[in-house]
C-alpha positions as CSV (number, residue, x, y, z in Angstrom):
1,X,-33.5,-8.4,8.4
2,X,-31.3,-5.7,7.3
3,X,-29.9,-2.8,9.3
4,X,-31.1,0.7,9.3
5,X,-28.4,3.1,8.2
6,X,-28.1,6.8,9.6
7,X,-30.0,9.4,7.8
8,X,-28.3,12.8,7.3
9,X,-28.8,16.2,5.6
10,X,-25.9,17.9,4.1
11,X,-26.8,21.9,4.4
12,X,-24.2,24.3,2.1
13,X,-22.1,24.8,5.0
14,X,-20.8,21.2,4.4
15,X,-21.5,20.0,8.1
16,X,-23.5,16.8,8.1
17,X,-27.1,17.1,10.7
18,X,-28.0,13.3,11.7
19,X,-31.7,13.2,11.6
20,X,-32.2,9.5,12.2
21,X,-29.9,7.1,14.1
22,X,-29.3,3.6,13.3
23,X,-31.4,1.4,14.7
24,X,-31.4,-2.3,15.4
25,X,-34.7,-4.3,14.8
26,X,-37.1,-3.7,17.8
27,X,-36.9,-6.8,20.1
28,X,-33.3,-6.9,18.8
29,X,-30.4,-6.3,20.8
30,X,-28.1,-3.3,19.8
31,X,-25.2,-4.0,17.3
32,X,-21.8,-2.3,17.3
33,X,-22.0,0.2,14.9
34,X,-19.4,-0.1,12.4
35,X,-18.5,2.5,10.3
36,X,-16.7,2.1,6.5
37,X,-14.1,5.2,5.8
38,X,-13.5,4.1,2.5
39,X,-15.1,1.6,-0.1
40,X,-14.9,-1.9,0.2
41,X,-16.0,-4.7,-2.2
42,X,-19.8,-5.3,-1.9
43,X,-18.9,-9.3,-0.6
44,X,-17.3,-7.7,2.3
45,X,-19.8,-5.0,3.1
46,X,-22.5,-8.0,2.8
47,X,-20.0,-9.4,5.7
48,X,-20.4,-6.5,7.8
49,X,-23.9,-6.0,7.5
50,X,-24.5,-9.9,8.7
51,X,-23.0,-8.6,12.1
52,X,-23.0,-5.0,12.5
53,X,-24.9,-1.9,11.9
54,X,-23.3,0.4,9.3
55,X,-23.3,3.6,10.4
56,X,-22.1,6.7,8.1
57,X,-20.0,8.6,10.2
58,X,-17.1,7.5,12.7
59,X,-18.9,9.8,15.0
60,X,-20.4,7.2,17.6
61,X,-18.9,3.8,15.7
62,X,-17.6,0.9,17.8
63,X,-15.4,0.2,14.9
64,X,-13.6,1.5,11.8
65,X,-12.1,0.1,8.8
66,X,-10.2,2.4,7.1
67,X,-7.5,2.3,4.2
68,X,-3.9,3.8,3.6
69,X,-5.9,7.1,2.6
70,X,-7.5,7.5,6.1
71,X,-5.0,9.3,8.9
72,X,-6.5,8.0,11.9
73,X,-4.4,10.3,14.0
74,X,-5.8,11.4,17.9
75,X,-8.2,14.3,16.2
76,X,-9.2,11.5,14.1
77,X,-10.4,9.2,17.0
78,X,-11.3,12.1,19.7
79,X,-14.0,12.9,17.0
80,X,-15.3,9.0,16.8
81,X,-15.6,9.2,20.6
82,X,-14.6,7.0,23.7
83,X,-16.7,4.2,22.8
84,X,-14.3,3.5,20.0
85,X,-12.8,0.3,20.1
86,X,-11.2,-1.1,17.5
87,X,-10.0,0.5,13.7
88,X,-9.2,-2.4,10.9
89,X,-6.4,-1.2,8.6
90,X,-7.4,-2.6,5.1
91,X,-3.8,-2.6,4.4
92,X,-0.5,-4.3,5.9
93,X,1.8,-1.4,6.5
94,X,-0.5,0.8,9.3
95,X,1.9,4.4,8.9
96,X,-1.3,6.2,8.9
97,X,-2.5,5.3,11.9
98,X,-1.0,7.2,15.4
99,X,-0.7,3.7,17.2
100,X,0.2,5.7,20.4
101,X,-2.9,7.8,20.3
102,X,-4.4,4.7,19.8
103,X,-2.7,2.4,22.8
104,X,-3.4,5.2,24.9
105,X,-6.8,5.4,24.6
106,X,-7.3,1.5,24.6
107,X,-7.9,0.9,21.1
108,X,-6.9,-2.2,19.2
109,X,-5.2,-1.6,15.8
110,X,-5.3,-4.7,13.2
111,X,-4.1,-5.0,9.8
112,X,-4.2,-7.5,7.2
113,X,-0.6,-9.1,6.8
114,X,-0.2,-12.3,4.6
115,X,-3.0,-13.0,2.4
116,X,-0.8,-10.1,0.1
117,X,2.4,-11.4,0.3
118,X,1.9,-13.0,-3.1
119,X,0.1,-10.2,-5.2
120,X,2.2,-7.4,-4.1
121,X,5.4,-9.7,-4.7
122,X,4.1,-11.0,-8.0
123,X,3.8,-6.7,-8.9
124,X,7.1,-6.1,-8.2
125,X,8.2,-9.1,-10.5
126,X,6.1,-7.6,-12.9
127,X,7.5,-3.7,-12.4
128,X,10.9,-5.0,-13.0
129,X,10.8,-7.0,-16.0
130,X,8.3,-4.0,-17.5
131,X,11.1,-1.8,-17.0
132,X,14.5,-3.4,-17.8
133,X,12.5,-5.2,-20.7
134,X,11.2,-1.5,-22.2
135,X,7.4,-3.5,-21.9
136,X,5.7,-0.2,-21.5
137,X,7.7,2.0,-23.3
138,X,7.0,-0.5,-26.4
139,X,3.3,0.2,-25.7
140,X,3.5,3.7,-25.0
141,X,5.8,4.0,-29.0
142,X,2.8,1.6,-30.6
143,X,-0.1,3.8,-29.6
144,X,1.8,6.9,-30.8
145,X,1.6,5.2,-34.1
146,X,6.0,6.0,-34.2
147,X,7.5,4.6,-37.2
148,X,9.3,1.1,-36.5
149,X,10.9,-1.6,-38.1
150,X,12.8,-4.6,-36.6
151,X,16.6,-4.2,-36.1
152,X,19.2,-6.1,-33.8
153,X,19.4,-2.9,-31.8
154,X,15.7,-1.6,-31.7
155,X,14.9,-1.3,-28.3
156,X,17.0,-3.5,-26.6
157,X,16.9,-4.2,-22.7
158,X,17.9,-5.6,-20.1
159,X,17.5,-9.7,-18.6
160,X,16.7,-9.8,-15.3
161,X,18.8,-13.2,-15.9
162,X,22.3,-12.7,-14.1
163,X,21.6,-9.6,-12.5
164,X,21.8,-8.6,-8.5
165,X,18.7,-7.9,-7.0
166,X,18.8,-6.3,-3.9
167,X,15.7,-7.1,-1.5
168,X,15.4,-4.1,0.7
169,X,12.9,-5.4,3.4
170,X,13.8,-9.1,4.2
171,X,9.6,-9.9,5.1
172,X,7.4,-12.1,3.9
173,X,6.7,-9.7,0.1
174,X,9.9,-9.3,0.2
175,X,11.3,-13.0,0.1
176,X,9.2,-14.4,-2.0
177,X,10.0,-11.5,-4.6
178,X,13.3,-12.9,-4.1
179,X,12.1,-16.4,-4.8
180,X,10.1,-15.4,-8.0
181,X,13.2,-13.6,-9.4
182,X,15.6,-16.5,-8.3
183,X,13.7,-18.7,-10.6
184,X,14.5,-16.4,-13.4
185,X,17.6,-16.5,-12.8
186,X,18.8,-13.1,-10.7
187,X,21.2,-13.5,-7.8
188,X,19.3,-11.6,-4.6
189,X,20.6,-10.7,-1.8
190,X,19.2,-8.9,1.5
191,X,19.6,-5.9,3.7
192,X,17.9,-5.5,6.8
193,X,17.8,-2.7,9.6
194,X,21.5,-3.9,10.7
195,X,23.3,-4.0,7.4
196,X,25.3,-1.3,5.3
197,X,23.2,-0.4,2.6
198,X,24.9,1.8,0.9
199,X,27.6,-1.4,0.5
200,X,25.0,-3.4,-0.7
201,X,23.5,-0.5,-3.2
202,X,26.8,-0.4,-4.5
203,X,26.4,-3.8,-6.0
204,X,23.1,-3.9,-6.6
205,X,22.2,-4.0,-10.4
206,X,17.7,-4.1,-9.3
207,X,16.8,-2.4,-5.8
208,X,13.7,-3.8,-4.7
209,X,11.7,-2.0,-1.7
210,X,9.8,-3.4,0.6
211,X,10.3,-1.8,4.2
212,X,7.9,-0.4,5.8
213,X,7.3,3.7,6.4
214,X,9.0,4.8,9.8
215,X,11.0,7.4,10.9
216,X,13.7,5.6,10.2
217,X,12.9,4.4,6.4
218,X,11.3,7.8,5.9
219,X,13.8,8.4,2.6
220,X,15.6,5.5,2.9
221,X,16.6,6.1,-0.4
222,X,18.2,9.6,-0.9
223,X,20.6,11.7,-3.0
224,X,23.2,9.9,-1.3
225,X,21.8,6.8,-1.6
226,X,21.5,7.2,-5.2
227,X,24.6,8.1,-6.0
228,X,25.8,4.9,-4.5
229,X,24.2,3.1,-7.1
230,X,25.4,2.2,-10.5
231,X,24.5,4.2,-13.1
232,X,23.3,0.8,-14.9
233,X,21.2,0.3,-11.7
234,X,17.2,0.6,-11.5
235,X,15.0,1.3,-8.3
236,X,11.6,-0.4,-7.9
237,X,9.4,0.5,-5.2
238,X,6.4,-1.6,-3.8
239,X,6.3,-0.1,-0.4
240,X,5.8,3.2,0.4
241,X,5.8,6.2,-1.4
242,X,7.7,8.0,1.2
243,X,10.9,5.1,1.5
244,X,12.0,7.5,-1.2
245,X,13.1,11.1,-1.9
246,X,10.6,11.4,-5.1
247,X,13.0,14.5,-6.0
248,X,16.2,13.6,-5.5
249,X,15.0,10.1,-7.7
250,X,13.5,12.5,-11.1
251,X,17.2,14.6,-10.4
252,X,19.5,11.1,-10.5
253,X,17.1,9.7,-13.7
254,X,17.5,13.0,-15.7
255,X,21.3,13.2,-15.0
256,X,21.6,9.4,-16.1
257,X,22.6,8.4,-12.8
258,X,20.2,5.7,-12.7
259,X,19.1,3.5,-15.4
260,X,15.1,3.7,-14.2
261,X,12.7,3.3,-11.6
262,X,9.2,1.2,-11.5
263,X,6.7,3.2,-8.7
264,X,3.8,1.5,-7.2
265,X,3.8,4.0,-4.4
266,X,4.2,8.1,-4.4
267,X,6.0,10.3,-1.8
268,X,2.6,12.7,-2.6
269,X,0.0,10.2,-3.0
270,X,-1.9,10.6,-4.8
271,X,-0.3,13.2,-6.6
272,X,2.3,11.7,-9.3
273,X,5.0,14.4,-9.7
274,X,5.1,15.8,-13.6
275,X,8.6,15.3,-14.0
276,X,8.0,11.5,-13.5
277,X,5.3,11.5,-15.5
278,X,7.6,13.1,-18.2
279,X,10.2,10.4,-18.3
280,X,10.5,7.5,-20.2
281,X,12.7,5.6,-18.2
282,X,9.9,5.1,-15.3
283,X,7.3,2.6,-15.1
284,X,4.1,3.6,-13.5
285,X,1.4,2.2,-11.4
286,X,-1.4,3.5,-9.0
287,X,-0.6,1.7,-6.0
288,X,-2.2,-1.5,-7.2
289,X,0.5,-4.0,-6.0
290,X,-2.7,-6.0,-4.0
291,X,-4.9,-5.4,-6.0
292,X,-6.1,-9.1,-7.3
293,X,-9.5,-9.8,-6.4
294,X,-8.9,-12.7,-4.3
295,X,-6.3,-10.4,-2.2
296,X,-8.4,-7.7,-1.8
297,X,-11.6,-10.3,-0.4
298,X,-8.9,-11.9,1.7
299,X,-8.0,-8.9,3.6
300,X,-11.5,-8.2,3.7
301,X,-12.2,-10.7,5.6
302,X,-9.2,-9.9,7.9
303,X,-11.1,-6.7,8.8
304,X,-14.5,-8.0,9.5
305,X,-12.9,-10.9,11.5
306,X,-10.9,-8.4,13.7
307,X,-14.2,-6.5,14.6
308,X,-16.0,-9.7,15.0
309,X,-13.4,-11.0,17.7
310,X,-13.1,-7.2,19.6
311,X,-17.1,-6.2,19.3
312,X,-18.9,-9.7,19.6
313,X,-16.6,-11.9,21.4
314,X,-14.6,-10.1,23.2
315,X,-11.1,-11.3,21.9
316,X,-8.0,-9.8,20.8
317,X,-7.5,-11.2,17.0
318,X,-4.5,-13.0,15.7
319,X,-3.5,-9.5,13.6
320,X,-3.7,-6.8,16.6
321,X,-0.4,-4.8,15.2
C-alpha cells in the first residue's frame, strides 16, 4: 500500500499551512517520516517509500537526505524539531552540514564515500586532457562555423604524457586519478596536510584537487599559491568550489600566469563568474564529476541504508561521518 503524503496550501505570503498529515495505513504502525530536500532518482524514492513515509517538509521528519545545496546548519535542524534523527548527505564531502550542531543535539550525519571514487576520478582525467588537448575549445571554434584548415601548428596542445601531476588530496578520488593518469603516462606525485605545497606547486606541470572544504583548505589555492606555479602549469578542480580563490585564478589566467584551469566546482555555486565564462583557456563543467547513473543509484542507496539502520533498526551505519 502506498504512503499518504502531507497536504499543504501555499497562500501569497509564501508560508506553507499543512492541512493533512501523513498518515500510515490504519491497523499499521507509524513509519519515520522521511523527508527529501532535494530530488532524487525515482529508483531511490521507490526505496524510500518501501520503508518510510515521505513527508514534504523537514518540519516533524525523523530523517533528511539532503544534497551539497542544502545548509543543514542549527536553524536548519531547530526548525525540523527534536525528533530529528538522522540527515543522509547525498554527497561525500559534508561542508554543508554544522556537524557540531548536529553532535550536540544527537544526530547522526552519513555520507556516501566510495561508490564515487571512480566517476569523479574518471572526470578529472577527463577535465585534464579536455584542456591541455584544446578538446573543447575545438568544439567551441566548429560551432562558430571559424574558418580552419589543417596545419602543423593549428591548435596544438599539450600530452599529459611526461608531465607532473600533482594530486592534491591523497584519498581514495584522488589516487586513483593518479592511477588513471599514470597509465597515460604522467609522473604524479602527492601532497597531503603535512607537506610544502608550495614546493611541490613549483614543480607541478597539472594540479589536481581533491581535498576536502575546511577551514584549513578554504582557498588552498591563492594568489600566492599561484604564483608559485609555472606559467606552463594548469589547475583542475574536482573538489570544492571554495579550495580555490575563483578571483585571484581569472587574475593569474588573464596575466598568463597560468596556462588554464578545468572547474567542476565554483567558489559561488551556482553562480559561474563572467570572467571565467569569458576565457578560453578554461574548461567548464556544472559540478557533474558523480554524475554516472550507476554512481548516483549507488549513493542512493547509501542514503536509504543509513536511515534504514538509525530509524528501523536501531544501528549506527558503516558511513556515520
Amino acid at each position: 500500500m502506498e504512503s499518504a503524503y502531507c497536504r499543504y496550501v501555499v497562500p501569497a505570503d509564501g508560508n506553507a499551512i499543512m492541512i493533512g498529515a501523513a498518515m500510515s495505513p490504519p491497523g499499521e504502525e507509524r513509519r519515520p517520516h522521511v523527508h527529501e530536500a532535494a530530488g532524487v532518482p525515482a529508483e531511490i524514492e521507490q526505496e524510500l517509500d518501501r520503508s518510510f513515509e515521505l513527508v514534504l517538509t523537514p518540519d516533524g521528519a525523523d530523517g533528511i537526505v539532503v544534497t551539497p545545496a542544502v545548509r543543514v546548519d542549527a536553524a536548519y535542524l531547530r526548525a525540523a524539531g527534536p525528533q530529528l534523527r538522522i540527515v543522509a548527505n547525498y554527497a561525500v564531502g559534508i561542508d554543508n552540514i554544522d556537524l557540531g550542531a548536529a553532535r550536540s543535539s544527537g544526530i547522526v550525519v552519513t555520507n556516501t564515500p566510495g561508490v564515487l571514487t571512480n566517476a569523479t576520478a574518471e572526470h578529472a582525467i577527463g577535465l585534464i586532457l579536455a584542456l591541455l588537448r584544446r578538446i573543447c575549445e575545438g568544439d567551441r571554434s566548429l560551432r562558430r562555423r571559424d574558418h580552419w584548415e589543417w596545419g602543423p601548428d593549428f591548435m596544438v596542445g599539450e600530452s599529459l604524457e611526461g608531465k607532473e601531476l600533482l594530486v592534491v588530496g591523497p584519498g581514495r578520488i584522488g589516487r586513483t586519478v593518479a592511477r588513471l593518469a599514470e597509465a597515460l603516462g604522467a609522473r604524479p606525485v602527492f601532497a597531503g596536510r603535512d607537506d610544502d605545497l608550495r614546493a611541490l606547486l613549483a614543480s607541478a606541470d597539472v594540479v589536481s584537487l581533491h581535498c576536502p572544504l575546511t577551514p584549513e583548505t578554504r582557498h588552498l589555492i591563492d594568489a600566492q599559491a599561484l604564483a608559485a606555479m609555472k606559467p606552463t602549469a594548469v589547475v583542475v578542480n574536482t573538489a570544492r568550489g571554495q579550495v580555490v580563490d575563483e578571483q585571484a585564478l581569472v587574475t593569474a589566467l588573464r596575466a598568463g600566469a597560468l596556462a588554464g584551469a578545468a572547474l567542476d566546482v565554483y567558489e559561488f555555486e551556482p553562480v559561474v563568474s563572467e570572467e571565467l565564462l569569458a576565457l578560453d583557456n578554461v574548461v567548464l563543467t556544472p559540478h557533474i564529476a558523480s554524475a554516472t547513473r550507476e554512481t548516483r543509484l549507488a549513493m542512493g542507496m547509501l542514503c536509504v541504508d543509513a536511515l534504514r539502520a538509525v530509524l528501523l533498526e536501531g544501528r549506527t551505519p558503516p558511513n556515520t561521518v
